[in-house]
KEKOL-489093 format. One record per residue (C-alpha): residue in one letter; x, y, z. Coordinates in steps of 0.25 Angstrom, whole numbers, plus 5000, padded with zeros to 4 digits. Example, Ala and Ser with C-alpha at 12.3 -4.5 7.8 and 13.67 -1.06 7.14 Angstrom:
2
A504949825031 S505549965029 
% end
This chain:
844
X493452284879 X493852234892 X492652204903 X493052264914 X491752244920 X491952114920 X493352124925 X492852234937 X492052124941 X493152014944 X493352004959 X494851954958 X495252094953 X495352154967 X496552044970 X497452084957 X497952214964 X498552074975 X498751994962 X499652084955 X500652124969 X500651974971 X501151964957 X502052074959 X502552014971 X502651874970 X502651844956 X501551744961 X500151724967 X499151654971 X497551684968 X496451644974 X495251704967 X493851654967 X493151604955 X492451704947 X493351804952 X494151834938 X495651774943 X495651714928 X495051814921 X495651944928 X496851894933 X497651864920 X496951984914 X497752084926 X498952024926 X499052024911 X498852174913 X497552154903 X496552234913 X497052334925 X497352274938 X498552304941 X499152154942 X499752164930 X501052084927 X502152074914 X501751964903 X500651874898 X499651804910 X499751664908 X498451604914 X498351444918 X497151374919 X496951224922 X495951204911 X495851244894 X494051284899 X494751374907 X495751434899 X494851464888 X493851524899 X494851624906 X495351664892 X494051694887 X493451764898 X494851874901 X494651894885 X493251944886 X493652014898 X494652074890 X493652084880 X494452014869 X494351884864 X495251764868 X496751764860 X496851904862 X497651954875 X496851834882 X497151694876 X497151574881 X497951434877 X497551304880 X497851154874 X497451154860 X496951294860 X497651424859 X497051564859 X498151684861 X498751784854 X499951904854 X499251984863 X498851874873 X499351914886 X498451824895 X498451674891 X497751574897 X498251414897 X498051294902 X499151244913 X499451144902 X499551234892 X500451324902 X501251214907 X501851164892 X501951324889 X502951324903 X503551184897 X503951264884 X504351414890 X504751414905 X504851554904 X503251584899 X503851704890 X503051844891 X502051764904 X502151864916 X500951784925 X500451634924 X499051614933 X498751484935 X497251494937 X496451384945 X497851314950 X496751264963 X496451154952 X497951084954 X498051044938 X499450964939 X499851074925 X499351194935 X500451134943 X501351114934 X501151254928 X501451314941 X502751244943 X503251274932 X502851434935 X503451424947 X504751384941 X504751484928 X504751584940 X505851544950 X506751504937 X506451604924 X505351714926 X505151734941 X504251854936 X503251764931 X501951784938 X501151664944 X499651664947 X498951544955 X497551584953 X496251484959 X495051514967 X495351404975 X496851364974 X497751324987 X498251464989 X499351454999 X499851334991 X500051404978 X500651514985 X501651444990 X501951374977 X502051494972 X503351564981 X502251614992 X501351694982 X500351774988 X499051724987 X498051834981 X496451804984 X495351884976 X493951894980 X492851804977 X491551834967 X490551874976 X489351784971 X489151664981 X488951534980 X488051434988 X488551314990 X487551204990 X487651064995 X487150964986 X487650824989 X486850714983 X485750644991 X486050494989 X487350434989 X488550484978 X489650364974 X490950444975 X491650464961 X492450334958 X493450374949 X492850434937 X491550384942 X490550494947 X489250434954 X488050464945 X487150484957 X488050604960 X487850664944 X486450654946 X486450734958 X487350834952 X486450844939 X485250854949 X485950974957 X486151044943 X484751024941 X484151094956 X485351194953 X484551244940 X483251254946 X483851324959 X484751414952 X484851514941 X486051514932 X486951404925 X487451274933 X488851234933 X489151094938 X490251014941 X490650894936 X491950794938 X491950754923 X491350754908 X490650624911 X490050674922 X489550814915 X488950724903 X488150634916 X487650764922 X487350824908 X486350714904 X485650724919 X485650874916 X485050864901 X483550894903 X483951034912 X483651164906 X484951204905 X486151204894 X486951094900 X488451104897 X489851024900 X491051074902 X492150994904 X493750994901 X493450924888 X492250994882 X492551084871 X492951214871 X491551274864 X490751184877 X491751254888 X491651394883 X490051364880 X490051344894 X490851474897 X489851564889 X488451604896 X487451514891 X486051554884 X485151474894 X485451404907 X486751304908 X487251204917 X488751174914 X489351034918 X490751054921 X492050984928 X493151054934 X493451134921 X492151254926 X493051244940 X493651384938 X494151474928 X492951494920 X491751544922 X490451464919 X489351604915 X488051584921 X488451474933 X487651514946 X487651364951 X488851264951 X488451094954 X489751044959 X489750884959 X491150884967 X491950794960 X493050814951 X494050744942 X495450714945 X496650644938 X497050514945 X498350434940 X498650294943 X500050304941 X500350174942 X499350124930 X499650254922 X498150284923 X497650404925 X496250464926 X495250564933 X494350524945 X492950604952 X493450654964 X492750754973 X492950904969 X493950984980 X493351104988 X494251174978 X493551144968 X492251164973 X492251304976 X492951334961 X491651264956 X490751354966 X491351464964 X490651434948 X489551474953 X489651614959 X490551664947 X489551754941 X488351754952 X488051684965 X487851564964 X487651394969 X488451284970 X487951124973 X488851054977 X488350914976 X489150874989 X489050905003 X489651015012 X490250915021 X490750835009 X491450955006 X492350985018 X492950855013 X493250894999 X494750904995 X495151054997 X495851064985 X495950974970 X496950864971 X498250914964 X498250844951 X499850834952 X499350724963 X498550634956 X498750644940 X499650584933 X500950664931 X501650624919 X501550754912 X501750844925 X503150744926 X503350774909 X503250934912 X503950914926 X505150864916 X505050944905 X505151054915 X506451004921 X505850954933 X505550774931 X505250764947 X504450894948 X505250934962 X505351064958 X504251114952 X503351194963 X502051104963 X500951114974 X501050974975 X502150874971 X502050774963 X501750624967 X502950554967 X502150424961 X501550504950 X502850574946 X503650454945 X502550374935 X502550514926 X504150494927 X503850344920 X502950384911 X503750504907 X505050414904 X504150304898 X503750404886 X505350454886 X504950614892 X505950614903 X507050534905 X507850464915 X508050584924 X506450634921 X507050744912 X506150774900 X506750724887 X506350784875 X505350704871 X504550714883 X504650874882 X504050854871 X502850764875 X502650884884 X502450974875 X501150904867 X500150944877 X499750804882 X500150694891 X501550634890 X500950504887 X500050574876 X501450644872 X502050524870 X501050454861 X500850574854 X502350594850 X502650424848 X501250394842 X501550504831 X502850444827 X502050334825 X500650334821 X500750484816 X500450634822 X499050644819 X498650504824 X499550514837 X498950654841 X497450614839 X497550484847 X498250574857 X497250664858 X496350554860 X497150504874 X497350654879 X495650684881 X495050554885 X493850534874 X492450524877 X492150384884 X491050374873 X492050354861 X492650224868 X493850174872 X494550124861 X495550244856 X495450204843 X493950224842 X493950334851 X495050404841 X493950384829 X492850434835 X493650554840 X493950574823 X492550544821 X491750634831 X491550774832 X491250794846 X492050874856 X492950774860 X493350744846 X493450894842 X494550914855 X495350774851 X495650814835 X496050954843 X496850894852 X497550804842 X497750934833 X498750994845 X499450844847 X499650854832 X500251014833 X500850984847 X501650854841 X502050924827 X502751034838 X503250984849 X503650844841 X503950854828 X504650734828 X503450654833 X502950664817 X504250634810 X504450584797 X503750694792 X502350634790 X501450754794 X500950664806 X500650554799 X500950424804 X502250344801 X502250244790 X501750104794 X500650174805 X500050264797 X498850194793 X498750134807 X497450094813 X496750184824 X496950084834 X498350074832 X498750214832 X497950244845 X498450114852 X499750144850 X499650314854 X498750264866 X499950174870 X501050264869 X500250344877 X500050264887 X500950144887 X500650094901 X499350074896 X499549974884 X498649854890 X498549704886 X497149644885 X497249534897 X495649494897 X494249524893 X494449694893 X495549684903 X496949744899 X498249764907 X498949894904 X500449904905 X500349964916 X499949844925 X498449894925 X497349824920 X496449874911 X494949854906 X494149894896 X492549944897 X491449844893 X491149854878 X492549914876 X493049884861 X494549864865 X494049734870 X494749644860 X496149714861 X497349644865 X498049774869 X497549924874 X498250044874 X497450114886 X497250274885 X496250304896 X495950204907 X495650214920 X495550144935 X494450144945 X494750154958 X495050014964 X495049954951 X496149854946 X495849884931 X495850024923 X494650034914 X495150054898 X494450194894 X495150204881 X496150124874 X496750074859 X497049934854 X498549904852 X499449784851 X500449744859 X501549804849 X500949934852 X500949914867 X502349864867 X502649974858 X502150094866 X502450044879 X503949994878 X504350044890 X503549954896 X504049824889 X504949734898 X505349594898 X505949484905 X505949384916 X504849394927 X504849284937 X503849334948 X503049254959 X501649244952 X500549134957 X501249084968 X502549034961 X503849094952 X503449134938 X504649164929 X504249214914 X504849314904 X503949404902 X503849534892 X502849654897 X502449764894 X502049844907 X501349764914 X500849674902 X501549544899 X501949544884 X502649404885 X502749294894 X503449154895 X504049074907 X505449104911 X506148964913 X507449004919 X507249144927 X508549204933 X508649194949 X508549324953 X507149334947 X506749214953 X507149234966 X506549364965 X504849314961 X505149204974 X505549324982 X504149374977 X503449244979 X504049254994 X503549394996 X502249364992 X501849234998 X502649235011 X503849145015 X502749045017 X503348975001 X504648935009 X504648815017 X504348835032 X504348725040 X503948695054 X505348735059 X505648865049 X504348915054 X504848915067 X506248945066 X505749075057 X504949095071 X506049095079 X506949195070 X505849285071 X505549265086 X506949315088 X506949445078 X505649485087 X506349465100 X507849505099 X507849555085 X509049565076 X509749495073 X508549405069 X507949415058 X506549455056 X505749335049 X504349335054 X504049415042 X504249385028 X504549495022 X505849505031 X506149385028 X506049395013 X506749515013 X507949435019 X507749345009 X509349345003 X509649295017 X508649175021 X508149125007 X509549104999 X509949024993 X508548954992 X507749074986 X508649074976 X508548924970 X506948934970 X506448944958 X505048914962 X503948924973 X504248784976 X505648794977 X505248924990 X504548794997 X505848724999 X506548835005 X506548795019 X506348925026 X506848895039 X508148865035 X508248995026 X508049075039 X509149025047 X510049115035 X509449225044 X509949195057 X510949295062 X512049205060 X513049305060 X512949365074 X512849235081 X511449265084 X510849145076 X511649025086 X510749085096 X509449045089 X509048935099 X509349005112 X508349135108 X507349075100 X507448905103 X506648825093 X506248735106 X506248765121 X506648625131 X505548605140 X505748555155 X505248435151 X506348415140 X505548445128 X505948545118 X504748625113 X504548705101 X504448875102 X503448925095 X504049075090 X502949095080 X502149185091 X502649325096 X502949245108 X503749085109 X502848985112 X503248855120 X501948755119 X502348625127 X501648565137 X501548605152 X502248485159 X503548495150 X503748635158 X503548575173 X504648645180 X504848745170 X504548915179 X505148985168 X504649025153 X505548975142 X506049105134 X506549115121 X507449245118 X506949295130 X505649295127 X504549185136 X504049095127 X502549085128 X502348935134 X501148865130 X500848755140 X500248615134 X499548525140 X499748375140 X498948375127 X499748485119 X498548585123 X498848725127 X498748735143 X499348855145 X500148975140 X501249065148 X502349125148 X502649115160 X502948975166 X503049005181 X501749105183 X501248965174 X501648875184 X501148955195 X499849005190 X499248945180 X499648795179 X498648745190 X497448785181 X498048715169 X498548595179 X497048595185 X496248585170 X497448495163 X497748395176 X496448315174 X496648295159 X497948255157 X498048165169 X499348085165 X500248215164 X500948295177 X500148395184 X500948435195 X500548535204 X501948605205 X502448615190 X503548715192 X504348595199 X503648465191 X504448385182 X504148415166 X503548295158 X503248275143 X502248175145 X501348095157 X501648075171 X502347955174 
% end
C-alpha cells in the first residue's frame, strides 16, 4: 500500500507541476532541490507515473547515482514508499548486484553501470527519462554518462528526457550544457540547522597526502563527544577515509553509543545497518558516501572534519593515488543539510568561519585531476578517441589524455588513429580498469580463468594494509580469511570469471573450463600473481637497485617499507604505490616477486636496444645498452660509435657545461668580445655570440669540421674557438673587411702606442697611461660609440676615468697633476696638456 503520508510530506512535490512542463518543453532540466526534500525518492516515482503528480512521462525512469550505498538506499526507500519490496516496479542494479524484474519501471544504477549499458545500446530501448542524481559531485562516469546523453538525444531519441538533479550543483552550468534547460528550484525542509564553529584550539598540521594530523582526529573524536552530551539524537561525522574512521572509532570506544563505520568498502549488511533506525543511541563514521542520497534515521547533529579524498595522477610515473584535501562549500552544506532531515538540528564544523570563505566553491572536477585512461577507452569505444565532441562541463587535460592515448595503445585497445579495436571493446566491457582488463584477458590465456580473475579482484580493491604487501601473501589470506574484505574479493572474482566467460570467450580457449594452460598449471602463487600484476601494470616492473630500493620501468624509483618480506627480490612487479609530495621515491604498498623473463615478458613494448653515446660524468660515454623502460637489462662499452651519435652527446656535453671545454685563449676571448660589441651596437649582420646558447645553436656554422672529428672531451680542448668564430663573420656582404675600422683590436695613442680595447664591458675601455694622450681633446670612438678612457698613472694605477678627454683636460687634470706631480717626480706634468708633447716614459 503506497504511504502517501510519507509522500504528502515531501517538500519537492510542489516543484513537479515546473518539472514536468520543463520536461514537456525542453526535454531537459536542471533541479535544484535541498536535502531531505524527496528529489530521489519522489521524483523518479512522478515521472515514472507510479504516484499522481502530473509529470508524468513515456517509458521506464532510469535513475543515476554516483555511489552502489546509494543506489541500494534510494531503491529501497521508493519500494516502501511504494509499499513493495525492491525488484518489484523499483529495482536497482549495481556492479555485482542486480535486483529488478518485468514490471520494474524505475531502475536505479550506478553511473558505471549506466555508462557500459549506454556502451552496449545507444538508444537505452523502452527509457523515457535518465536523472542524474547528485551530478554536484563531478564523478568523471557522471560526466561521461552525461555526454553521452546528450548525444543519444541530438543523434537518435531527441525525446529522451534528461534530469540533472543535486542540492547544490552549478545550476546555470548544467543548464547550459544541457541546450539552456530551465532550471527548476524546490523548497527546502523547514528544520534548521545551527551552524557551530569548532576549530581546534592548538595547532593542526595540514593533511599531507594521505596523511591526516592525529592532533585533528582527537579533536574531532572530542567534538563527537560534547555533541553527545549537548544533543539528543544520533551523531553522524565526517571523515576523509577508512583509516581515519577505524582512528576515530578506537578514540570513540568507551562512549555510550553503538559506534558504526560506513564507508565505500564496508559491506552491504554494515551500510544498510546504518540506514535502519537503531535500538539505542548511534554515532556513524562516515566519508563522502552519507554525503547525499540517503538518509541517515535518527541524525540531529552532524561532526564535519572538512577534509575529503581525491584522486591524483602522476601521469608521468603511471602512479596514481587519493590525497586529504579540504572539503568544498559544496560539500559542506550537503553534509549539514544530514542534520535537519528529519528534525532540527546541529552541525560542528571543526574549522573556522573565516577559514570557510576560503573553501573552494565547488569539488574539483575529477576529469581534471584522475587518471583518464578508461574515460579515453570509452571516449573510443564511443567513436570519439580525442573526446572534442562530447558535451563535457569541463575538457579534458590535454597531458592526461595523451598518457591514456599510450597506455590504451600499449595494451592494443586503439589503434594508430585512437579508434577502438576490437579487443580494447572488449576490455571495456569487463567492468574494470583497462589495465585490469588486459591482465584479466592475457593472464587467462596464460595461467587460467579462475587464477587471473581472483588476483584481478585483488588489484581492483586495494586489500587491508594489515595483510601486507606481498600480493602472493595477500592473495592466501584473502582465501583464508572470512572477513569483509575477503567476503567482497571471492564476489568480485565470481563476475570477472561470468564477465570474461561473456564478453571473451576466447580468453579461456582450449576448452579447459578456466583451467590453466598445460606447462603453468600447477604454477606457484608467486608466479601467477607476479605475472597478472605485470601485465597490469607494465610500467611498474621494477629492478632491485640497493637495500629495498627499486627502479620501476618507468624511470621512478621505488622503496619498500621496513620489515617488508620482498626485501630479498631481485625483481617487483608494483600494484599499488604511491609518492609523497616532494619526494624523489614512491613507497611500494603491495607488490609480487617476478624475474626478469616475466618483466621482459609483460612489458615488451617497453624493451629497446642499441647504441647510446651520452655526455655522463663529464666526458663521452659510448655503450650498447638493452632496457627495458628506464632499467638497463644489458650494458657493454661500444668501441666504434657512429658519428652522428657522437657528435650529438659533445653537443650535450657543450650545452651542459658551457663553451668553456673549447680552447679560449687571451686573443679568442677578446675577438669573441668584439663580435659581440658590434651585434649590440649596430646589429645584423653580426652575430650574436655573447651567449652560448646562440652560439651552440649555430653550431653547423662555427664548429665544423672540428666538432665532427672529436671523439672525446679532450679532443673539445684543442678546438681553438677563436678561429671557429671567424666562420661567422658576414663575409658575404662585405661587412667582415670592416672589422678593424668599427670594432679595432687596439686604438694608436698620441704617443705612438698601440693599446689594447677592452670590449668585454657594456662600454670599450682604453686603460693607458695619462701622458701617452698629451695633446689629444678628443675621445677615441669605436663604431661610434666613446670609449670609456681609463687614465694610468706612471705606475699602471688608475688615476682617472672619462669619457670625455676635453671637459678632462679642463677640469679635472689639475687635482690629479696636484696629488700625482710630487710622487712621480721624473715624469712631465705640464701645466697646459692639451698642447704638451705625449711621452711613454721619463722626462729627458
Amino acid at each position: 500500500m503506497i504511504r502517501a503520508d510519507a509522500l504528502a510530506g515531501l517538500p519537492v512535490r510542489t516543484a513537479l507541476p515546473a518539472l514536468g512542463r520543463a520536461l514537456d518543453t525542453h526535454g531537459a532540466a536542471v533541479l535544484c532541490a535541498p536535502p531531505g526534500t524527496g528529489k530521489t525518492t519522489l521524483v523518479p516515482l512522478a515521472l515514472a507515473g507510479l504516484v499522481e503528480d502530473g509529470a508524468r512521462g513515456g517509458g521506464k525512469v532510469l535513475v543515476a547515482e554516483p555511489r552502489r550505498i546509494a543506489a541500494r538506499a534510494a531503491a529501497r526507500r521508493m519500494a516502501w514508499l511504494l509499499g513493495e519490496r525492491v525488484g518489484g516496479r523499483v529495482g536497482f542494479t549495481v556492479r555485482g548486484e542486480r535486483v529488478v524484474g518485468p514490471g520494474t519501471v524505475v531502475e536505479v544504477v550506478t553511473t558505471g553501470v549506466l555508462l557500459q549499458r549506454l556502451q552496449r545500446d545507444q538508444e537505452l530501448s523502452g527509457v523515457g527519462t535518465v536523472i542524474l542524481d547528485e551530478c554536484h559531485e563531478r564523478h568523471l562516469d557522471a560526466d561521461t554518462v552525461a555526454a553521452f546523453l546528450l548525444d543519444v538525444r541530438a543523434a537518435l531519441r531527441p525525446e529522451l528526457r534528461l534530469v540533472a538533479a543535486s542540492a547544490t550543483t552549478d545550476a546555470a552550468g548544467w543548464a547550459q550544457l544541457l541546450g539552456d534547460a530551465p532550471v527548476v528550484e524546490a523548497e527546502g525542509v523547514a528544520h534548521p540547522v545551527e551552524v557551530v564553529w569548532a576549530p581546534p584550539a592548538g595547532p593542526v598540521r595540514p593533511p599531507h597526502g594521505m596523511r591526516v594530523d592525529p592532533a585533528l582526529l582527537t579533536h574531532v573524536a572530542s567534538v563527537v563527544r560534547g555533541a553527545l552530551s549537548a544533543h539528543p539524537g544520533d551523531v553522524l561525522c565526517f571523515l576523509p577515509g577508512a583509516g581515519e574512521l577505524a582512528r576515530v572509532a578506537g578514540l570513540l570506544s568507551d562512549v555510550d553509543a553503538e559506534v558504526l563505520q560506513v564507508h565505500g568498502r564496508a559491506p552491504a549488511a554494515t551500510q544498510d545497518a546504518v540506514l535502519s533506525p537503531g535500538r539505542r543511541r548511534r554515532v556513524v563514521l562516515a566519508t563522502a558516501v552519507a554525503e547525499s542520497s540517503l538518509t541517515v534515521p535518527g541524525v540531529r547533529v552532524v561532526v564535519d572534519s572538512g577534509l575529503a579524498r581525491e584522486p591524483r595522477m602522476d601521469h608521468a610515473r603511471g602512479i596514481g593515488s587519493l590525497t586529504t584535501v579540504r572539503a568544498s562549500q559544496a560539500a559542506a552544506r550537503q553534509r549539514a543539510g544530514r542534520a535537519g532531515r528529519e528534525a532540527p538540528g546541529t552541525v560542528y564544523r571543526c574549522w573556522s568561519e573565516a577559514e570557510d570563505v576560503r573553501l573552494p566553491r565547488f569539488p574539483a572536477p575529477e576529469i581534471q585531476i584522475a587518471d583518464l585512461t578508461a574515460f579515453a577507452l570509452q571516449a573510443a569505444c564511443w567513436g570519439d578517441p580525442t573526446a572534442s565532441g562530447l558535451a563535457l562541463l569541463d575538457p579534458p587535460p590535454g597531458g592526461a589524455m595523451a598518457a591514456a592515448r599510450a597506455v590504451l595503445g600499449a595494451i592494443g585497445a586503439v589503434d594508430a588513429s585512437g579508434r577502438a579495436t576490437d579487443r580494447g571493446v572488449g576490455l571495456s566491457r569487463v567492468g574494470v580498469h583497462p589495465r585490469l582488463a588486459r591482465a584479466l584477458v592475457d593472464g587467462a590465456a596464460e595461467v587460467g580463468t579462475r587464477r587471473a580473475c581472483e588476483v584481478v579482484a585483488l588489484l581492483s580493491e586495494e586489500p587491508p594494509r594489515a595483510y601486507g604487501d606481498d600480493l602472493a601473501a595477500v592473495w592466501r589470506t584473502a582465501r583464508r580469511n572470512g572477513d569483509a574484505y575477503g567476503a567482497r574479493w571471492r564476489a568480485e572474482a565470481g563476475r570477472l570469471a561470468r564477465s570474461l566467460g561473456e564478453r571473451v570467450p576466447e580468453a579461456a580457449a582450449g576448452g579447459r573450463g578456466g583451467e590453466a594452460p598445460a606447462g603453468v598449471a600447477h604454477a606457484a602463487d608467486d608466479t601467477v600473481a607476479g605475472l597478472v600484476t605485470a601485465l597490469a601494470f607494465p610500467e611498474r616492473v621494477a629492478r632491485a637497485r640497493g637495500e629495498r630500493a627499486f627502479l620501476m620501468a618507468s624511470g621512478t624509483g621505488a622503496e619498500l617499507g621496513e620489515g617488508s618480506g620482498l626485501r630479498s627480490a631481485s625483481w617487483l612487479a608494483v600494484a599499488v604505490a604511491d609518492r609523497p609530495v616532494h619526494a624523489a621515491s614512491a613507497r611500494v604498498r603491495l607488490a609480487a616477486v617476478i624475474d626478469e623473463d616475466t618483466a621482459r615478458t609483460a612489458a615488451s613494448h617497453l624493451l629497446s636496444g642499441g647504441e647510446e653515446v651520452h655526455w655522463e660524468d663529464g666526458d663521452l660515454v659510448a655503450r650498447q645498452v638493452l632496457r627495458l623502460g628506464a632499467v638497463e637489462l644489458l650494458v657493454r662499452p661500444l668501441m666504434k660509435p657512429g658519428a652522428g651519435l657522437v657528435r650529438g652527446a659533445l653537443m650535450e656535453g657543450l650545452r651542459r657545461e658551457g663553451l668553456g671545454l673549447l680552447a679560449w685563449s687571451r686573443d679568442a676571448t677578446a675577438f669573441r668580445q668584439r663580435l659581440a660589441f658590434l651585434h649590440r651596437v649596430l646589429g645584423a649582420p653580426w652575430p650574436a655570440v655573447a651567449d652560448d646558447g646562440a652560439l651552440l645553436d649555430r653550431a653547423d656554422e662555427w664548429l665544423e669540421p672540428e666538432l665532427s672529428r672529436a671523439r672525446r672531451r679532450a679532443d673539445l680542448g684543442r678546438i681553438d674557438a677563436g678561429q671557429a668564430l671567424k666562420r661567422l663573420l658576414p663575409w658575404a656582404s662585405g661587412d667582415a673587411a670592416r672589422l678593424e675600422e668599427l670594432a679595432p683590436e687596439r686604438i694608436e695613442v698620441p704617443s705612438g702606442s698601440r693599446i689594447r680595447v677592452d670590449y668585454s664591458a657594456e662600454q670599450p675601455v682604453l686603460a693607458v697611461k695619462l701622458q701617452e694622450l698629451f695633446g689629444l681633446s678628443a675621445t677615441p670612438t669605436v663604431a661610434g660609440v666613446p670609449v670609456l678612457v681609463h687614465l694610468l698613472s706612471p705606475a699602471g694605477r688608475p688615476a682617472a676615468v672619462t669619457a670625455d678627454l676635453a671637459s678632462f683636460w679642463r677640469d679635472g687634470y689639475r687635482a690629479v697633476r696636484a696629488e700625482l706631480r710630487g710622487r712621480y717626480p721624473k715624469h712631465p706634468w705640464p701645466e697646459d696638456p692639451s698642447t704638451a708633447e705625449p711621452t711613454r716614459g721619463v722626462r729627458r
